[in-house]
C-alpha positions in Angstrom: -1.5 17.9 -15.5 -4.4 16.4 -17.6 -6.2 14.4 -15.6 -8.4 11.3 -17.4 -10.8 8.9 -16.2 -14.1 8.4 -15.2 -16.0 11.0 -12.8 -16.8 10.1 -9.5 -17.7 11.4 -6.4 -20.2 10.7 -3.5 -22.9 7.9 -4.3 -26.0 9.5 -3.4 -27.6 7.0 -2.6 -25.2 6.7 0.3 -26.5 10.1 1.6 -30.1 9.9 0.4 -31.1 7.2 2.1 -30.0 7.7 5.4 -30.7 11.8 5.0 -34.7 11.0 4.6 -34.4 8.3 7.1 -33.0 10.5 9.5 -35.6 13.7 8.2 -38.6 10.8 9.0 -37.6 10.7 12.6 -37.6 14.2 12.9 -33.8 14.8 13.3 -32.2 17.6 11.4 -29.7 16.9 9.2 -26.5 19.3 8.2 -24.3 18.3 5.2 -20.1 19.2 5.8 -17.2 18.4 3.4 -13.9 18.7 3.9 -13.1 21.4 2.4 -16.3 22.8 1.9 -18.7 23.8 -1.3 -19.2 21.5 -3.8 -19.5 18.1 -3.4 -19.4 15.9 -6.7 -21.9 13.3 -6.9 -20.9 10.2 -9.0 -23.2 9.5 -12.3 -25.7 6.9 -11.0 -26.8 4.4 -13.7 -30.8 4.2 -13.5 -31.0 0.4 -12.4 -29.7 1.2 -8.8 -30.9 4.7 -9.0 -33.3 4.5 -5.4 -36.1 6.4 -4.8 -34.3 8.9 -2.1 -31.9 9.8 -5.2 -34.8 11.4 -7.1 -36.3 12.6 -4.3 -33.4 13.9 -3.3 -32.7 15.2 -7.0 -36.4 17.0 -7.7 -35.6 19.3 -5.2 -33.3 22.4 -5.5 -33.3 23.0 -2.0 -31.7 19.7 -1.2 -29.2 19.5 -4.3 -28.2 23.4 -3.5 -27.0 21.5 0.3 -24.2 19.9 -2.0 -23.2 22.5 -4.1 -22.5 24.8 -1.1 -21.7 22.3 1.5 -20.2 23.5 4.7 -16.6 23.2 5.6 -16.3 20.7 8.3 -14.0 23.5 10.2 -17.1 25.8 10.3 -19.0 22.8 11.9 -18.9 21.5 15.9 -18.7 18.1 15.8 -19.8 17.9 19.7 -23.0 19.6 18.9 -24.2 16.4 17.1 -26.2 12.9 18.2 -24.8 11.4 15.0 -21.9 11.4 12.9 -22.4 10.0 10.0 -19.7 9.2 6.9 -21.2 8.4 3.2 -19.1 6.7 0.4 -18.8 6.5 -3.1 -15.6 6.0 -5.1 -14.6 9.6 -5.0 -14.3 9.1 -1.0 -11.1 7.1 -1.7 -9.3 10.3 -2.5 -9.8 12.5 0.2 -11.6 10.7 3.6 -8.7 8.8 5.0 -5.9 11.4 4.1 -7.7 14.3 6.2 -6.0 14.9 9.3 -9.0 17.4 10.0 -11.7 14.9 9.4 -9.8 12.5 11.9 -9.4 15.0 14.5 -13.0 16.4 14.4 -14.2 12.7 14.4 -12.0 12.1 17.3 -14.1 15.1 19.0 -17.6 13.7 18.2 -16.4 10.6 20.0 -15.2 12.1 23.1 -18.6 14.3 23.1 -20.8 10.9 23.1 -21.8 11.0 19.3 -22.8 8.1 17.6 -20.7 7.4 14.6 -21.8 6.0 11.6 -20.2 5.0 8.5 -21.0 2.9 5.0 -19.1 1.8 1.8 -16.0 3.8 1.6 -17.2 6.1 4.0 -15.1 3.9 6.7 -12.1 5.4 5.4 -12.8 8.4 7.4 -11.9 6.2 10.9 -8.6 4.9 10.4 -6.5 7.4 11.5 -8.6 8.7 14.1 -5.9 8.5 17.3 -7.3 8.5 21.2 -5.4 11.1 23.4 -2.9 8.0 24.0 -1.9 8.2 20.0 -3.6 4.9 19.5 -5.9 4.3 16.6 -9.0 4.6 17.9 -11.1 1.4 15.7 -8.3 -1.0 16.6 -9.9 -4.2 18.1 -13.5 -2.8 17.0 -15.6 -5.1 14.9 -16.5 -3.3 11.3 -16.9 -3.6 8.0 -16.9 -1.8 4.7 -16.6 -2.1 1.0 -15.0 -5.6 0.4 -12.0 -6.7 -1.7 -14.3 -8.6 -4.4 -17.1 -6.3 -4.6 -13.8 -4.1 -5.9 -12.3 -6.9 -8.2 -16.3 -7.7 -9.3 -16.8 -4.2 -10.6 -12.8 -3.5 -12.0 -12.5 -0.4 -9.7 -9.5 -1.1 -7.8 -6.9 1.0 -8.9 -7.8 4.1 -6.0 -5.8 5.0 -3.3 -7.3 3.2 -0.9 -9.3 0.3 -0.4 -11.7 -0.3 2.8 -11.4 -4.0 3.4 -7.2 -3.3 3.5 -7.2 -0.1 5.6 -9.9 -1.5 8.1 -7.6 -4.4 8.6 -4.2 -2.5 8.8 -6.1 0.1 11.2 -6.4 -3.4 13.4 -10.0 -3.4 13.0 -11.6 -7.2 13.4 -13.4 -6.9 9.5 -16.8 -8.5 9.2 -18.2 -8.6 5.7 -21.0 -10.8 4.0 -20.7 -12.3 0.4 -22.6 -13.1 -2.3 -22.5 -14.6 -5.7 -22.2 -10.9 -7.1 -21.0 -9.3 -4.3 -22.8 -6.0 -5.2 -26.0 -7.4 -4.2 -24.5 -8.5 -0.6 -25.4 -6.6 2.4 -24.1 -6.3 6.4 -24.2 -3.9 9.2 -22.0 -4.2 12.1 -21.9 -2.1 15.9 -19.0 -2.3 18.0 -19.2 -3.8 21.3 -18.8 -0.4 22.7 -22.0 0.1 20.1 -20.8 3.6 19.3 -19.5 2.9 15.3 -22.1 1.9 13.5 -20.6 0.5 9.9 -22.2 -0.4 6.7 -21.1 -2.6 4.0 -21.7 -0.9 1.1 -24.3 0.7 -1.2 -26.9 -1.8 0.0 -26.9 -0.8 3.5 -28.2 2.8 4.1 -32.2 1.7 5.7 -30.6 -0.6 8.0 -27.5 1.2 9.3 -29.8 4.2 9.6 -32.3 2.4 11.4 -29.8 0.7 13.7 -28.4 4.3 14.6 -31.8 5.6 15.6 -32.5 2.7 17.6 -29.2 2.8 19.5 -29.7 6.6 19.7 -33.2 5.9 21.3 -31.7 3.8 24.2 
């Protein structure tokens, strides 16, 4: 099977942003996919290309971290402050059908991690299930990538959508709009104030700030 579209994958700035956030505050970082190795990085167009990005790019110690990404199975979740889930279009494909993911994110709760999450990143909670079988977001306050900013930019034809899953997950969706809903921007803790969710693209300084200062109390 031939397949034919645009490439896509994580948007870095998604990961770039909150990496050197985190690196400023003196906390180490460790990058995981699902399955491991390579982790595709969707073609950024210079106009929202952030500084982080070519930071991020100039330096072959950092790219090499996504090429040879560890396998979350090879990580302990419980070891970690923070768990934190970036997005891009490619996360559509793979972040909300991982059983895996769901489970080890399941484990970083019950250990007392934060968790964090922005765009489509989100799509790695929804099937996250308590030790009752319950989903674990229902009833939480959080947001994601919205509807329009989907319709706005004529990417809605992946598998799944944030906005939807949040909202079949039983999640109470918070979202802020704009004209141009690219340019919009909202963070949103929990009550319990242990997921820590970002909009989309917009939101990596202020979600990553947020976490630090919840992780600081």
């Amino acid at each position: 099977m031939k397949l034919i579209g645009a490439p896509t994958g994580l948007l870095l700035s998604e990961l770039s942003v909150p990496y050197f956030e985190f690196k400023d505050a003196n906390i180490d970082v460790t990058i995981a996919s699902i399955n491991g190795g390579l982790i595709p990085v969707e073609p950024t167009p210079w106009f929202i290309e952030t500084k982080e990005d070519k930071m991020f790019n100039e330096s072959a110690e950092l790219t090499s971290l996504l090429t040879n990404s560890l396998s979350i199975e090879d990580v302990d979740f419980t070891e970690f402050d923070i768990v934190f889930l970036s997005g891009g279009w490619g996360a559509a494909y793979d972040l909300g059908f991982s059983e895996s993911l769901a489970d080890k994110m399941f484990t970083a709760y019950e250990s007392g991690s934060l968790i964090g999450a922005i765009c489509h990143g989100v799509l790695g909670l929804i099937n996250i299930k308590n030790k009752d079988g319950e989903l674990l977001i229902k009833n939480r306050k959080m947001t994601g990538v919205t509807n329009k900013q989907l319709q706005e930019l004529g990417i809605f034809f992946t598998p799944m959508h944030p906005e939807d899953e949040l909202k079949k997950a039983g999640v109470l969706f918070e979202s802020k709009s704009k004209r141009i809903e690219f340019f919009a921007n909202h963070v949103v803790v929990d009550d319990e104030k242990r997921f820590i969710t970002g909009q989309n693209q917009n939101a990596g300084h202020e979600i990553s700030q947020q976490i630090m200062e919840l992780l600081d109390k």
